[in-house]
C-alpha positions in Angstrom: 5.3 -13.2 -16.3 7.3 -12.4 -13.4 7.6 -9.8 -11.3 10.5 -7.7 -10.2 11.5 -5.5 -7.7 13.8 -2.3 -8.5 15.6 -0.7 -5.3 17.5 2.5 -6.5 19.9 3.1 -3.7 19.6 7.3 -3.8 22.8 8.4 -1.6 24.9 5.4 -3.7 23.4 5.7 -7.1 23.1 2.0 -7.1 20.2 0.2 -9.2 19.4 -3.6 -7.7 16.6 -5.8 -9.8 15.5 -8.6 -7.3 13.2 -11.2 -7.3 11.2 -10.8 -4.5 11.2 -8.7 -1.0 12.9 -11.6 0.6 15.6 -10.9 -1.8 15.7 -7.4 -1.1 16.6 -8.4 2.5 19.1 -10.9 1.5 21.2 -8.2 -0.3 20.3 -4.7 2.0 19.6 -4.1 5.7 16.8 -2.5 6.9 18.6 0.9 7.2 19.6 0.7 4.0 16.1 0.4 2.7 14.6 3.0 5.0 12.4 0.4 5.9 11.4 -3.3 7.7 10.9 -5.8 5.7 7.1 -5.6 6.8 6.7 -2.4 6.5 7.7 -2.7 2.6 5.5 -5.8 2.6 2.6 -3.7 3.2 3.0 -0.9 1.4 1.3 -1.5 -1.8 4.6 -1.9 -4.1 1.7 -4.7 -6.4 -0.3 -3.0 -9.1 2.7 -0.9 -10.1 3.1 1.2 -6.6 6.4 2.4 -5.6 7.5 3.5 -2.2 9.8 5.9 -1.7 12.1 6.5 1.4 15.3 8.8 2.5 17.9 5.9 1.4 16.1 4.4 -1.7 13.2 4.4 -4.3 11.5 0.8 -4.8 9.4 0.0 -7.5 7.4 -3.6 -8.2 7.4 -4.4 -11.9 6.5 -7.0 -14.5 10.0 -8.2 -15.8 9.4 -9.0 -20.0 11.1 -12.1 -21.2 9.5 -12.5 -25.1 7.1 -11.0 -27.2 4.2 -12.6 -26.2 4.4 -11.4 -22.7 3.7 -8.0 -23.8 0.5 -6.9 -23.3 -2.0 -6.7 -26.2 -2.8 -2.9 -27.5 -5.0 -1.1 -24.8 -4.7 -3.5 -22.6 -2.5 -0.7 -19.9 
């Protein structure tokens, strides 16, 4: 499974799904994000986390592609 990174832009009501931080960064400027790219590295977005700041809302997620990469019942 792969993982995904959701950056919901607040002020623009704008919803990116990237790849990676890298990506992030390759799309949005630091001011943008309310954040360095560091920063965001180590704020704990695997397991789940999300990080919040005054420009945007980023969340690190498990992106689905078929049935059997759903988890198996109480497994969460």
């Amino acid at each position: 499974m792969a993982k995904v990174i959701h950056v919901h832009l607040i002020g623009r009501r704008r919803d990116l799904y990237l790849g990676s931080i890298a990506a992030v960064y390759s799309v949005l400027t630091p001011e943008e994000v309310g954040m360095t790219r560091s920063s965001l590295a180590h704020a704990g977005l695997s397991g789940g986390g999300t990080v919040v700041t005054k420009t945007a809302i980023i969340k690190q997620s498990t992106l689905i592609r078929n049935r059997s990469d759903l988890p198996a019942v109480g497994d969460n």
